[in-house]
C-alpha positions in Angstrom: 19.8 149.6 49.4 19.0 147.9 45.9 19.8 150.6 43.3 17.9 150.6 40.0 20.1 150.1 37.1 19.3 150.7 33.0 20.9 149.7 29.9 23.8 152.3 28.6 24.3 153.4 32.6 27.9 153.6 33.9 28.9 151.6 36.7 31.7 151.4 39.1 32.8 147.4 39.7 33.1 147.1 43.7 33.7 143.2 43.8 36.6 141.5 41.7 37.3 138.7 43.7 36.2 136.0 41.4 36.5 132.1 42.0 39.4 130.2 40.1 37.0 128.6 37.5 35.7 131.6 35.9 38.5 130.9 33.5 36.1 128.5 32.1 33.8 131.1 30.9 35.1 134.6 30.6 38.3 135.7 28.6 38.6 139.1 30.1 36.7 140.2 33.9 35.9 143.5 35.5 38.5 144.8 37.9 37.4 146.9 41.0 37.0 150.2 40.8 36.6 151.2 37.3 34.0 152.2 35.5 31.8 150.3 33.1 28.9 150.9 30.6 25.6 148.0 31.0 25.0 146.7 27.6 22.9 144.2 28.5 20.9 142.6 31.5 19.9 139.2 31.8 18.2 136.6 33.9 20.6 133.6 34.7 21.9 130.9 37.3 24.9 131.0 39.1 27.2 128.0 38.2 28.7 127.8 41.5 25.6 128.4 44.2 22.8 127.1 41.4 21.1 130.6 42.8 19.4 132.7 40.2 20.6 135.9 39.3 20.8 139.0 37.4 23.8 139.3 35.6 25.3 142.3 33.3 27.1 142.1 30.2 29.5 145.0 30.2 30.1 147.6 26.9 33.5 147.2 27.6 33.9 143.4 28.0 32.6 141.0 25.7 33.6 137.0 26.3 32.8 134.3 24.1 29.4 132.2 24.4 29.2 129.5 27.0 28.0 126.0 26.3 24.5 127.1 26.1 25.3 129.7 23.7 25.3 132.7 25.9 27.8 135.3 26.8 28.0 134.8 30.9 27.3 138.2 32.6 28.9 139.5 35.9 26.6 140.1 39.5 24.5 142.7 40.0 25.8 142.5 43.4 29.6 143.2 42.1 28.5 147.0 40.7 27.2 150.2 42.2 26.1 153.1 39.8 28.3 155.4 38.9 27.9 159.3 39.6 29.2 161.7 37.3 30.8 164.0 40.1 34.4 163.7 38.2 35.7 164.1 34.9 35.2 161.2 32.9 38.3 161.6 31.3 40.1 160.9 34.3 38.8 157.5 34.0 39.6 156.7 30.6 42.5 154.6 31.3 40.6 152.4 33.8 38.2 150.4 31.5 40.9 147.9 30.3 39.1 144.7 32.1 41.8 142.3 33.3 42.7 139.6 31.2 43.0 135.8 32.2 46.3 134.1 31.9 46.1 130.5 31.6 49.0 128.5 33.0 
């Protein structure tokens, strides 16, 4: 199944597991199971597999531009849509995306 998805939906992160040198581009990364709002959508390339992508920049995360002056979005593949069939309030706390430490 390949679900639709639209600017301003919410989202549920289902992948988190994220390869060492993401460091390189992102300050701050989704963490699985919470719940996300789609800013943006964008056509891209994957760094790592040179595969073209669809990638979403997240409402609640916002990294610095790459080296070709662009924020880096996360998978399509790494979200599901979010139904509303709980209180959104219980979720409030789980938006914080996980920030990077840097040894």
């Amino acid at each position: 199944m390949n679900p639709n998805f639209n600017v301003g939906q919410k989202v549920i992160c289902i992948n988190d597991a994220f390869p060492a040198r993401i460091a390189d581009w992102c300050d701050s990364l989704p963490v699985a199971g919470h719940i996300y709002t789609i800013r943006a959508m964008q056509m891209g390339w994957n760094r790592i597999t040179g595969f073209s992508n669809v990638g979403f920049l997240l409402a609640e995360i916002v990294n610095p531009l790459s080296s070709l002056d662009s924020e880096c979005g996360f998978l399509r593949e790494r979200f599901v849509p979010w139904f509303e069939t709980c209180s959104e309030t219980k979720h409030d706390d789980a938006v914080e995306p996980a920030q990077l430490q840097i040894a």
